[in-house]
C-alpha positions in Angstrom: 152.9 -166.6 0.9 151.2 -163.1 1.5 152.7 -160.2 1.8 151.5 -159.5 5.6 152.2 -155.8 7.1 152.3 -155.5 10.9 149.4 -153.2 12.1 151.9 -150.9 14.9 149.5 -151.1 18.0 148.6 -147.3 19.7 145.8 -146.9 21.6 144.4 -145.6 25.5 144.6 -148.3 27.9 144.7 -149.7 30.9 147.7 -151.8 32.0 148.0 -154.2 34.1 151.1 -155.6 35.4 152.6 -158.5 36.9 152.7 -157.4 41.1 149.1 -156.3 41.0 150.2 -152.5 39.5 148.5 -151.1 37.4 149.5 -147.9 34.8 146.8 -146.3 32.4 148.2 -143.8 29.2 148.7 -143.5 25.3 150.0 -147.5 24.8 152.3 -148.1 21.8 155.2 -150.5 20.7 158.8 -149.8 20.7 162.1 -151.6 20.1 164.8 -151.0 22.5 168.4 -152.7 21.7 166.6 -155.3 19.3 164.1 -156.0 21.8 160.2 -155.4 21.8 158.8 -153.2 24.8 155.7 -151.5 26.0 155.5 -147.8 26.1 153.1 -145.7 28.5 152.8 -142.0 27.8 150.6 -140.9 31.1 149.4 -138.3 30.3 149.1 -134.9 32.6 146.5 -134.5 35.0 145.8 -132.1 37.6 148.5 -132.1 40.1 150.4 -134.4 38.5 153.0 -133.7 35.2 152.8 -136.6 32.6 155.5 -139.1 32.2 156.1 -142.5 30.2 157.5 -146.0 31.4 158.6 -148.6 29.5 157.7 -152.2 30.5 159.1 -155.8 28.9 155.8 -157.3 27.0 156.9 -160.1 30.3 155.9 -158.2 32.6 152.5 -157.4 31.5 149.1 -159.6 32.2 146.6 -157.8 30.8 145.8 -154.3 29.0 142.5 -153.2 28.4 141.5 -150.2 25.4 139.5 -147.4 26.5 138.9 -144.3 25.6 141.1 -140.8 26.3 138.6 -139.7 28.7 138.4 -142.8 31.0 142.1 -142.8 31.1 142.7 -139.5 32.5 140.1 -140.6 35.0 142.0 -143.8 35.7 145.3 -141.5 36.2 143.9 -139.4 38.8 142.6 -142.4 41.0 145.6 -144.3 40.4 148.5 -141.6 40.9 151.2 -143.4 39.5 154.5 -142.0 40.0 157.4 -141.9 38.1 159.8 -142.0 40.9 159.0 -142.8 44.0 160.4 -141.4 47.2 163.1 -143.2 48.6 165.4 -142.9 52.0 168.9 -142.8 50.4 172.1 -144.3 53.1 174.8 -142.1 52.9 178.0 -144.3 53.0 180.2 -143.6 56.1 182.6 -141.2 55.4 181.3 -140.2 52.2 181.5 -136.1 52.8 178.3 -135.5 51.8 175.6 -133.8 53.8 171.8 -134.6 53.4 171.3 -131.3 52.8 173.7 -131.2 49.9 172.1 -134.2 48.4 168.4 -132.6 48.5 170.3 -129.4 46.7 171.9 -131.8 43.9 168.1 -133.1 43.0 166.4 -129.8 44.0 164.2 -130.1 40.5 162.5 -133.4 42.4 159.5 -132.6 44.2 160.3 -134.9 46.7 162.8 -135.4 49.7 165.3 -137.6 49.2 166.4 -138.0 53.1 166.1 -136.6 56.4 168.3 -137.1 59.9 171.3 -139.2 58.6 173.8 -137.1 60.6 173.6 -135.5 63.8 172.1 -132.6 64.0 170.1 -133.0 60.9 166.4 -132.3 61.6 163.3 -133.2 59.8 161.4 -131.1 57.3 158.1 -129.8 58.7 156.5 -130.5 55.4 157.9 -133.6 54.8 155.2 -136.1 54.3 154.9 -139.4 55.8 154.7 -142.2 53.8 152.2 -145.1 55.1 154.0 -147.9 56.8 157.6 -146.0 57.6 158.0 -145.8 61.4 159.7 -142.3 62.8 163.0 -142.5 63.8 163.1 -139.2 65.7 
């Protein structure tokens, strides 16, 4: 029997996951808790900071290698987010105010929620997000 040396995988790639997503970065293997996973280091573009996911090798169909240059293309036309903006429920009686909320996460560059008790009114920059209907 040979003595056979796993080549580590790391290159630029596309990524394409299961739920028609897709993710492009610096693609490498890691082991999490004994388990095998994907990591994506997107890297920073204009307007948006870099970032990395982790994805189960499951959840992948497909990855395709490219180069640096076409990947930083792919990231601006995709805009992949690492978080993505969410209306958070307050549960009843819970004492806290939208506005505190917003103030705990103020490092986010996104709202968190708007109008959830009376009074509250909407940001004037807050940006709509395709397919939410306006409450107010």
């Amino acid at each position: 029997m040979k003595n056979q040396t796993a080549e580590k995988f790391e290159e630029w790639a596309l990524v394409e996951l299961f739920g028609h997503t897709q993710i492009a970065g610096r693609v490498s293997e890691i082991q999490i808790a004994d388990q095998g996973f994907i990591r994506v280091d997107v890297p920073t573009v204009e307007g948006q900071s870099g970032f990395t996911k982790f994805f189960g090798p499951n959840a992948i169909y497909a990855m395709t290698p490219t180069t640096e240059a076409i990947v930083v293309r792919l990231v601006q036309n995709l805009q992949v987010r690492p978080i993505q903006r969410f209306m958070l429920e307050l549960p009843a009686g819970s004492g806290y105010t939208c506005a505190e909320i917003q103030r705990d996460f103020e490092e986010q560059e996104d709202e968190l929620c708007y109008g959830e008790e009376p009074g509250d009114e909407r940001d004037e920059d807050y940006e709509d997000v395709e397919g939410w209907e306006d409450e107010g």
